[in-house]
C-alpha positions as CSV (number, residue, x, y, z in Angstrom):
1,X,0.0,0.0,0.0
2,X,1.5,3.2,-1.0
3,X,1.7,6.8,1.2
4,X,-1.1,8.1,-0.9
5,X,-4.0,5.1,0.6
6,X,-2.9,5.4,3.8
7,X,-6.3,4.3,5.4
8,X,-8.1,7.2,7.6
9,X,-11.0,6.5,10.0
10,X,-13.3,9.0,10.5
11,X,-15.4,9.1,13.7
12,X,-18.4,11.8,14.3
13,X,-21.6,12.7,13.4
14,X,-23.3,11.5,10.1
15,X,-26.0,14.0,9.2
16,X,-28.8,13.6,6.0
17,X,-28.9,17.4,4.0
18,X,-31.1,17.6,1.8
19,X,-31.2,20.5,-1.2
20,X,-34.0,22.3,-2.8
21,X,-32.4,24.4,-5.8
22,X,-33.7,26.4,-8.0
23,X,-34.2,29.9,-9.8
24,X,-35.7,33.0,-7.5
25,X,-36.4,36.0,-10.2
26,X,-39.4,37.8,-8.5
27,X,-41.0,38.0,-4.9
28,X,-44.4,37.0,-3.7
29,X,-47.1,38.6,-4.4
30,X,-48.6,38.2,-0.8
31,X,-45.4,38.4,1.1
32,X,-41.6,40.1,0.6
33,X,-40.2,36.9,0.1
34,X,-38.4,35.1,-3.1
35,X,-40.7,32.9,-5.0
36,X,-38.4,29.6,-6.1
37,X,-39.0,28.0,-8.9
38,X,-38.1,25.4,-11.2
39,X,-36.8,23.2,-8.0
40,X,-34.9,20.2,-7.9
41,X,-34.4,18.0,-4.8
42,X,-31.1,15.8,-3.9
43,X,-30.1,14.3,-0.9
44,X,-26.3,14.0,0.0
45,X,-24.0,13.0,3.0
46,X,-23.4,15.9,6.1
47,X,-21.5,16.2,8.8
48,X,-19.0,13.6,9.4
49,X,-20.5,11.3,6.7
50,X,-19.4,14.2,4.1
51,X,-16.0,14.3,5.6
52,X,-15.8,10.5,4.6
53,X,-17.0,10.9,1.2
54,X,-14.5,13.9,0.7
55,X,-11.7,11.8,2.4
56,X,-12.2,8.6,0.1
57,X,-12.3,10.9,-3.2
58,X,-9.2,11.4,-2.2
59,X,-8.6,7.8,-3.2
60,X,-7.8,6.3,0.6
61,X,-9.7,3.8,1.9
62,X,-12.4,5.2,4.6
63,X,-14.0,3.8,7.6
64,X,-16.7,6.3,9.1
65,X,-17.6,5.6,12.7
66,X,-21.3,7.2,13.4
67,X,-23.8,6.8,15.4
68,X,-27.1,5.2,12.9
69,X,-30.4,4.4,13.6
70,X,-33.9,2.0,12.9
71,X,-35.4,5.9,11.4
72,X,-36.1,6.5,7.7
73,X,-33.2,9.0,7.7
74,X,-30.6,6.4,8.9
75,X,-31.7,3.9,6.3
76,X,-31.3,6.6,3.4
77,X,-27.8,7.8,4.3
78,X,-26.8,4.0,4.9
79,X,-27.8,3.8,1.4
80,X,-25.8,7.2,0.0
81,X,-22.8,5.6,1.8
82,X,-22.9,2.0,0.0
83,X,-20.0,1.6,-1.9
84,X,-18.0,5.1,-0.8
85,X,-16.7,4.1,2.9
86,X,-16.7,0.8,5.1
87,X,-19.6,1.5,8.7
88,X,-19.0,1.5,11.6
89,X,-22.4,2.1,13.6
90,X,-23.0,3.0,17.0
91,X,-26.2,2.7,18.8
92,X,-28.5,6.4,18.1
93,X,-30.9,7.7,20.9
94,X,-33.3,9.2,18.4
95,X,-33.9,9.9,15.2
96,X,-31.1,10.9,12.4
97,X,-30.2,15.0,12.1
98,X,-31.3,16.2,9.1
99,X,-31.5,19.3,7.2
100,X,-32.8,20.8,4.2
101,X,-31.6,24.0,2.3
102,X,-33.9,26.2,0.0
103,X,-31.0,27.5,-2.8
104,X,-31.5,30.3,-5.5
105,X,-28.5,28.8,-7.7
106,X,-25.7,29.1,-5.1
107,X,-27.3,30.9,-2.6
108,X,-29.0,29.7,0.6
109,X,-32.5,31.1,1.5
110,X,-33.7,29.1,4.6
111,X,-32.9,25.7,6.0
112,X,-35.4,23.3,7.9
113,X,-33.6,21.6,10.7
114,X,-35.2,17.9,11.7
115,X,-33.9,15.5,14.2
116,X,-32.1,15.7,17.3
117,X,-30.8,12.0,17.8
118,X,-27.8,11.2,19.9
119,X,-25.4,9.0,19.9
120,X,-25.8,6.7,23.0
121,X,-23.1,4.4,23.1
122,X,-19.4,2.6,22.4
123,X,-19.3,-0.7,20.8
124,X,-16.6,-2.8,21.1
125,X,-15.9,-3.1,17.0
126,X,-15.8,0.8,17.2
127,X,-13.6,1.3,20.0
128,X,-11.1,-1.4,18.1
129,X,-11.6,0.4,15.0
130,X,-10.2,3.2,16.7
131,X,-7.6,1.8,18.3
132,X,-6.0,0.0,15.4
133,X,-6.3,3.1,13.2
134,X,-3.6,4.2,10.6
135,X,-5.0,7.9,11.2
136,X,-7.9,9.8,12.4
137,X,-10.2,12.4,11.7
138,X,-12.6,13.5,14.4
139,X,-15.4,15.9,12.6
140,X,-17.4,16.5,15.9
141,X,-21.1,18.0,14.8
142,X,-22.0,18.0,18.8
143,X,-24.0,15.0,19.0
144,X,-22.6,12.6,21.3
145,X,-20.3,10.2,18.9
146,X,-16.7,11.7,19.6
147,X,-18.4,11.7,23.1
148,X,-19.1,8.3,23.8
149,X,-15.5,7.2,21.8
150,X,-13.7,9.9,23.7
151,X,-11.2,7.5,26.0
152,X,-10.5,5.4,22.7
153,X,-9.6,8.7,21.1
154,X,-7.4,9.6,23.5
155,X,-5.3,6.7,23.7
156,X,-5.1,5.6,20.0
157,X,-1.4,5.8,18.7
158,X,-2.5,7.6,15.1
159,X,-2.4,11.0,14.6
160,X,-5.8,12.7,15.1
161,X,-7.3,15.6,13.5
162,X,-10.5,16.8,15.2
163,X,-12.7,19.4,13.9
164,X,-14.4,20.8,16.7
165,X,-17.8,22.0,17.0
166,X,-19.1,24.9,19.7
167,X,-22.3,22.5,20.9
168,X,-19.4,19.5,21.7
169,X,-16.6,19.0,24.2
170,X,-13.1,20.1,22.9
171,X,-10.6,18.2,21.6
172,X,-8.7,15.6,23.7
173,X,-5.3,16.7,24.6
174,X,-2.4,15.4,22.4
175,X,-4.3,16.1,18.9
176,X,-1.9,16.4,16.4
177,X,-3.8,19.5,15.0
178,X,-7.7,20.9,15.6
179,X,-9.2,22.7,12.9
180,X,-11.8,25.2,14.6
181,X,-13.5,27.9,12.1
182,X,-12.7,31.8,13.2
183,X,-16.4,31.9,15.0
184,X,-15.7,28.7,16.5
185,X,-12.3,29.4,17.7
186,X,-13.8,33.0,19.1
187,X,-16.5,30.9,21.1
188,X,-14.1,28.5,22.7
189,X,-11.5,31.0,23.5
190,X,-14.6,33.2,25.7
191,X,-15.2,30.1,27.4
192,X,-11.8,30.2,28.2
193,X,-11.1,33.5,29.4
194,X,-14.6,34.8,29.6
195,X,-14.3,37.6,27.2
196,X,-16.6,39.0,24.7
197,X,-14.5,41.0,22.6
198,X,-12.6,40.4,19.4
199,X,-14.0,39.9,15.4
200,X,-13.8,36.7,14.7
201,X,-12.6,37.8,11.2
202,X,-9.6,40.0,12.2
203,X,-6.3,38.4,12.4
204,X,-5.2,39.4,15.5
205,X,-8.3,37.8,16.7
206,X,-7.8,34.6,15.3
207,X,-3.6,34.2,16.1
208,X,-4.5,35.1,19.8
209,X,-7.4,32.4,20.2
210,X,-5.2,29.8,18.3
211,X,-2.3,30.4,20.8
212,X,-4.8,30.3,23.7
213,X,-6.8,27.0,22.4
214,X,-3.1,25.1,21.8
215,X,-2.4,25.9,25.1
216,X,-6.0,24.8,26.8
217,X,-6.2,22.3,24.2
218,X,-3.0,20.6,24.2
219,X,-3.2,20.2,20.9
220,X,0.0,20.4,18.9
221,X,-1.1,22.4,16.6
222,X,-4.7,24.2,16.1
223,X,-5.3,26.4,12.7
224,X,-7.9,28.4,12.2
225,X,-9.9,28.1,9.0
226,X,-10.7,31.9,7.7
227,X,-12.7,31.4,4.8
228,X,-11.5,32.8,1.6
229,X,-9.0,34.1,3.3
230,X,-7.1,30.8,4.0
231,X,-6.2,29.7,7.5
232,X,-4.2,30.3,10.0
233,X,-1.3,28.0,11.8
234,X,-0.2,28.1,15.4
235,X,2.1,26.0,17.5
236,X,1.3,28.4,20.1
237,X,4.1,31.2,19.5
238,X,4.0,33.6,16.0
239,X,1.5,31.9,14.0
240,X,1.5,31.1,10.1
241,X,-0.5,32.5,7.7
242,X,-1.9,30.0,4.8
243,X,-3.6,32.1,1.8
244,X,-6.3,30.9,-0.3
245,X,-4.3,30.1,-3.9
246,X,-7.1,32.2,-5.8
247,X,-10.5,33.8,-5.3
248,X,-13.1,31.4,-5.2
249,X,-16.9,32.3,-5.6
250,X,-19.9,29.4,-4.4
251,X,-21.5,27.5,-2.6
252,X,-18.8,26.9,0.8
253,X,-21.2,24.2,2.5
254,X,-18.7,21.7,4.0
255,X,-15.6,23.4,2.9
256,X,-14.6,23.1,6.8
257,X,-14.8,19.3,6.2
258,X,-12.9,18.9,2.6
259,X,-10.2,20.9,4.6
260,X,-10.3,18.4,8.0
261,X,-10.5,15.7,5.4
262,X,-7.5,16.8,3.7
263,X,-5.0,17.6,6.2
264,X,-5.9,14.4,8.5
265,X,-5.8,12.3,5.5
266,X,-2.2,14.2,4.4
267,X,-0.9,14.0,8.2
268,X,-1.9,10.0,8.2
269,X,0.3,9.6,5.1
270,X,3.1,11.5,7.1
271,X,3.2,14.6,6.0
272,X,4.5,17.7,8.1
273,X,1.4,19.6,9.5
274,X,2.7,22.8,7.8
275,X,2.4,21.2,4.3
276,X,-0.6,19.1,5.5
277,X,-2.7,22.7,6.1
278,X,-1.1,23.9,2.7
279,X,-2.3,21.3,0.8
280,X,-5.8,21.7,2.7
281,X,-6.5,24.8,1.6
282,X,-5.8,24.3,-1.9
283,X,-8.2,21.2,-1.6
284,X,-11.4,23.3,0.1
285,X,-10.9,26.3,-2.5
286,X,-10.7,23.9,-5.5
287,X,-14.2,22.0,-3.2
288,X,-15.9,25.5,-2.9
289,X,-14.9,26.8,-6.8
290,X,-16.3,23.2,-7.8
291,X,-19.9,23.6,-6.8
292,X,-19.1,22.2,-3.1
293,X,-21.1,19.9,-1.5
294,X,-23.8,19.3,-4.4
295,X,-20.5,17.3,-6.1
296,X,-21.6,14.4,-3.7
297,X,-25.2,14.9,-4.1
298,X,-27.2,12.1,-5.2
299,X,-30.9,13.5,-7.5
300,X,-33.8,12.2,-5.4
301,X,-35.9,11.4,-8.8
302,X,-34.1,8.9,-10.8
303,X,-33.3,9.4,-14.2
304,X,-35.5,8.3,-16.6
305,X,-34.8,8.1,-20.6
306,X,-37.7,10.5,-21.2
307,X,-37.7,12.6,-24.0
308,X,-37.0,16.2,-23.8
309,X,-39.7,19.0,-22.7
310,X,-41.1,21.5,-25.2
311,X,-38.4,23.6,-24.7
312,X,-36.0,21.2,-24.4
313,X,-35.3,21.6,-20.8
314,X,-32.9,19.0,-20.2
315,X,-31.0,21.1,-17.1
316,X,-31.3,18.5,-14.5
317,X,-29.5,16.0,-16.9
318,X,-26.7,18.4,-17.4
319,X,-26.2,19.5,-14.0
320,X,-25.8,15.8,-12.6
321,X,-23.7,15.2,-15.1
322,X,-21.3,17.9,-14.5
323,X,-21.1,16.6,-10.9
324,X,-20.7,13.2,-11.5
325,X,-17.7,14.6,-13.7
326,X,-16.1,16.7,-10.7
327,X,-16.5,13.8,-7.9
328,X,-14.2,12.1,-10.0
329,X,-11.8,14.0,-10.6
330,X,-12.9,15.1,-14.2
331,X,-12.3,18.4,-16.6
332,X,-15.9,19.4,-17.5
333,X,-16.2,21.5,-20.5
334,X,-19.4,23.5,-21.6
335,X,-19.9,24.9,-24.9
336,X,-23.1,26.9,-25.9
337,X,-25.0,28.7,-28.9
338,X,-28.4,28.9,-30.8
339,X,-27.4,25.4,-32.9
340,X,-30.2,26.5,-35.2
341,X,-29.4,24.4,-38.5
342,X,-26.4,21.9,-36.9
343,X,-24.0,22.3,-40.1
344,X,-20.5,21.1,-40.2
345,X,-18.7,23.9,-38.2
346,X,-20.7,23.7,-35.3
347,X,-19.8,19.8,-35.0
348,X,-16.2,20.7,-35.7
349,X,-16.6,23.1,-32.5
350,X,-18.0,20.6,-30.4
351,X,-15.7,17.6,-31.3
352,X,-13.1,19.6,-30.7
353,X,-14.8,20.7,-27.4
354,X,-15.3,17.6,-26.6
355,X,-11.5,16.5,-26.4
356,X,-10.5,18.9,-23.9
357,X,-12.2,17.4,-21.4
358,X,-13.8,14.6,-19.9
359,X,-17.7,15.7,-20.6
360,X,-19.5,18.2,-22.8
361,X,-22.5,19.9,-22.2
362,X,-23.9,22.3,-24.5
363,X,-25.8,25.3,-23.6
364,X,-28.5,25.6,-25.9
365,X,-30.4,29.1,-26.5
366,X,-34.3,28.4,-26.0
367,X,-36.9,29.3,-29.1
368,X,-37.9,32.9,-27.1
369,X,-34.3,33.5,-26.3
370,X,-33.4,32.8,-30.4
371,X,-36.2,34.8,-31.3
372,X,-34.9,37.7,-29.2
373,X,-31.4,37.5,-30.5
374,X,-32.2,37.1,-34.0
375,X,-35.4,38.1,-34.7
376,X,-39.5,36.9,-35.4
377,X,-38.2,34.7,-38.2
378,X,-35.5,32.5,-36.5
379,X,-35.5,29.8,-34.7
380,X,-35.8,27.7,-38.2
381,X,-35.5,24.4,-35.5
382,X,-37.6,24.5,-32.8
383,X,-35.6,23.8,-28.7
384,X,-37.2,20.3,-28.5
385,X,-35.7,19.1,-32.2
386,X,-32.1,21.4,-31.9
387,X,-32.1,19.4,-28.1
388,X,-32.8,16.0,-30.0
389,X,-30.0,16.2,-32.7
390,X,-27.0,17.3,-30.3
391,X,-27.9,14.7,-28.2
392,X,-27.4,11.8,-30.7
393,X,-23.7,13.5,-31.7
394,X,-21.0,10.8,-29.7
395,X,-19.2,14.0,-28.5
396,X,-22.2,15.5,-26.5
397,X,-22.5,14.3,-23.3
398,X,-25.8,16.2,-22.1
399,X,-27.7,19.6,-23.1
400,X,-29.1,22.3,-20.8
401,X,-31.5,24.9,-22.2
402,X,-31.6,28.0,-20.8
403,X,-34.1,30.9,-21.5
404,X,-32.1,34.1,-20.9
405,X,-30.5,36.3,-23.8
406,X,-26.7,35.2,-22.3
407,X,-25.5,31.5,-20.4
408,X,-24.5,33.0,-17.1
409,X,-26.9,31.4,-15.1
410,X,-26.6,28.0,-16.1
411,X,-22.7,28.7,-16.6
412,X,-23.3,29.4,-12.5
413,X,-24.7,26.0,-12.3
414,X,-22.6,23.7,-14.2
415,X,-19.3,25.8,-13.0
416,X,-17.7,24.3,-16.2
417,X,-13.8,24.0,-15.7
418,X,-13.7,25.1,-19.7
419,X,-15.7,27.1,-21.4
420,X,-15.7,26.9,-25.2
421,X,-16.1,29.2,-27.6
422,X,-15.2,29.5,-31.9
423,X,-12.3,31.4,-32.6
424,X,-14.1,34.4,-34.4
425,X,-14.6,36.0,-30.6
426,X,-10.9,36.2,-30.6
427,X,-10.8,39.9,-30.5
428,X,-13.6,40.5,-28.0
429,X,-14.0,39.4,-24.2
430,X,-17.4,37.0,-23.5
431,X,-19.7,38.8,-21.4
432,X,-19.6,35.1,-19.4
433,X,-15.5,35.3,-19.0
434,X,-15.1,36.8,-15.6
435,X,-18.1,35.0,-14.1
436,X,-16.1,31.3,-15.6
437,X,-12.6,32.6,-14.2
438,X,-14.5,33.6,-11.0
439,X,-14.4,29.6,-9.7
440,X,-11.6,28.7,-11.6
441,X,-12.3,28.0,-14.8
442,X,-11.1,29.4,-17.8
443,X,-12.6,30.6,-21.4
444,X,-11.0,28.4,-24.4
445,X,-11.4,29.6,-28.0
446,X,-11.2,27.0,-30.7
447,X,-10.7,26.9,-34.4
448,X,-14.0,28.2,-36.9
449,X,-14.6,26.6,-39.8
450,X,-14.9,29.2,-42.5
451,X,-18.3,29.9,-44.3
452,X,-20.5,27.9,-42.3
453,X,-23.3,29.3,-41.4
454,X,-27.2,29.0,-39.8
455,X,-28.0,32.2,-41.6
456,X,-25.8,32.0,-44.6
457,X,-27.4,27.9,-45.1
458,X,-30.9,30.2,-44.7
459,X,-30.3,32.0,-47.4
460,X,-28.7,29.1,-49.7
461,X,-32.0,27.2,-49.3
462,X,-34.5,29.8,-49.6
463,X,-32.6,31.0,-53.7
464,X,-32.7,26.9,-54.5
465,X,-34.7,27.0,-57.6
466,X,-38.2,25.2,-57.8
467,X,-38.1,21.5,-58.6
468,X,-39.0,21.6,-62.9
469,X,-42.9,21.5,-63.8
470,X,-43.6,23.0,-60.0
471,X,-44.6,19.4,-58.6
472,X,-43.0,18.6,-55.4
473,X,-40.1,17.9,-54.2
474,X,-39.1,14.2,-53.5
């Protein structure tokens, strides 16, 4: 086994979110609140069940350690984790934590909280699971599993890296590093020294609570996760900065986990814990410019081989696609246009799309958003036909439709790593380039075929002389 599968066992809290996402554009009518629309529901791993999945896309083996239940909640997420990480249950007082979160694209509008089950005690194939660990990552969601394992925490040989939480105990002392956000660290340190003072945001906050929480904790090592700002490392003397590697725009749900994940599976293979937070903060910007958490999501309605909608509206196809695509490690690349007419250049384009990456998904203009661009005459094909045709093309790997006069909202999310374009934009900047390079990605022109054309094939067809003695055409 090489350095790189090191195996990592996590022990915490398994949670069941739950997201409802789709498109807010106007408010009620009877209230001042966002009317969402267009919604589609997916269920995913949370809390330290996410951690897991995170940690064994890493390509390690994975043994989560959580407290399940008899309740419907405990049998779905059994059945998210099938096949991603080994279980390890302890008995649950309870039902399963849940939540759900109402999104407009990428951002949250409400969440419903359901379920405040407890973890109620050690087994003896958990405590031994523990013990015989490789390495360890403790992602502590307050509800009694880190708890109830805390003596077999405390004397396991592996290096442990426990992500605390404000409604559980703190670490136990010895932890090779604890990985408290700023609020968090800012709670624990006024518990400590009964202060209410401070931002949680400034720096000088969060070096002084990291120096205080290694020395209360411990801990070898505690850094403080800032956001986009990076995080921030302390033995307990002049702490370390870490900076994000670039800006990253999205959805940050669970970036405290993919960093936990990271740095306890890095400090397992043997990494130094200055590298091991490096690396970690690289891996939760690339998770939060990715799409975050909905890259583990699972779509509660199975997909079905239907045919397309009027309108072609084949988004939810496209969207699961492109996550499927990230969670494995994959370059997904979007391309978009009217397609009214498919002639030989556009196929050029997309072939040649197609090869820079690991899927395509074509943005497809809808009939009132090709009417609007080029006028009462056009579209020749109507969305549902144009939707048909580029999905029978080998190097088109799913379609989205979207209705607006420009792609930036479903470029917002399908967060494509590439986003193709032909080469006649060349001397002009997309409108959609800064929002791409916002999470990373990047706009890619490719080569135009000369004298193809939707319009200019328009115009060919419509001068074709009448078949001879008027009859028609066969």
């Amino acid at each position: 086994m090489t350095a790189s599968q090191t195996p990592l066992v996590v022990v915490g809290d398994a949670l069941l979110d739950h997201d409802l996402c789709g498109r807010a554009e106007r408010l009620a009518p009877d209230a001042p609140v966002p009317v969402v629309h267009g919604t589609r529901r997916s269920s995913r791993p949370g809390g330290a069940a996410l951690a897991a999945c995170l940690a064994a896309a890493d390509g390690r083996p994975v043994t989560l350690v959580t407290a399940l239940g008899s309740d419907p909640a405990s049998d779905t997420l059994r059945e998210l984790l099938a096949g991603r990480v080994a279980l390890v249950e302890v008995p649950l007082e309870g039902t399963l934590s849940s939540k759900t979160r109402v999104l407009a694209g990428d951002r949250p509008l409400l969440r419903l909280d359901d379920g405040e089950g407890r973890a109620r005690e050690a087994t003896p194939e958990a405590v031994s699971t523990v013990a015989a660990a490789a390495g360890v990552l403790v992602a502590d969601y307050g509800r009694g599993t880190a708890d109830v394992l805390r003596d077999a925490l405390a004397h396991t040989a592996a290096p442990v890296v426990w992500d605390p939480h404000v409604r559980g105990r703190p670490p136990v002392p010895g932890v090779r590093l604890a990985t408290p956000s700023a609020q968090e660290a800012r709670v624990f340190a006024r518990r400590l020294d009964g202060t209410g003072s401070g931002d949680a945001a400034g720096l000088r906050t969060a070096a002084r609570d990291a120096r205080a929480l290694v020395r209360a904790w411990q801990a070898q090592a505690v850094a403080v996760t800032l956001g986009e700002r990076g995080a921030l490392l302390s033995h307990g003397e002049t702490p370390l900065l870490v900076p994000t590697p670039a800006a990253a725009t999205g959805d940050p749900c669970g970036a405290g986990d993919r960093f936990a994940a990271a740095a306890a599976g890095l400090l397992a293979d043997g990494a130094l814990t200055e590298a091991a937070v490096q690396a970690a903060v690289h891996a939760a910007t690339r998770y939060v410019a990715e799409g975050g958490a909905r890259a583990v999501a699972v779509p509660d309605q199975p997909e079905t081989a239907a045919e397309p909608s009027a309108d072609g509206d084949t988004t939810g196809d496209a969207v699961r696609t492109a996550a499927r695509v990230r969670a494995a490690g994959g370059t997904v690349v979007a391309a978009g246009g009217c397609f009214d007419l498919l002639h030989a250049g556009h196929v050029a384009l997309l072939q040649a799309a197609r090869r820079a990456g690991d899927c395509l998904i074509v943005c497809v203009n809808s009939d009132d958003s090709v009417r609007r661009r080029k006028g009462d005459g056009r579209p020749l094909v109507p969305a549902a036909d144009r939707v048909r045709v580029l999905r029978a093309l080998e190097c088109v790997d799913a379609v989205a439709v979207f209705d607006e006069d420009t792609p930036e909202r479903i470029l917002g999310e399908l967060r494509p790593h590439i986003w193709a374009k032909g080469g006649d934009y060349a001397r002009t900047q997309l409108p959609e380039q800064p929002l791409v390079e916002s999470w990373g990605g990047q706009v890619l022109l490719l080569p135009y075929l000369d004298g193809r054309s939707t319009t200019g094939l328009a115009r060919r067809a419509a001068r074709a002389p009448s078949p001879a003695g008027g009859g028609r055409p066969r």
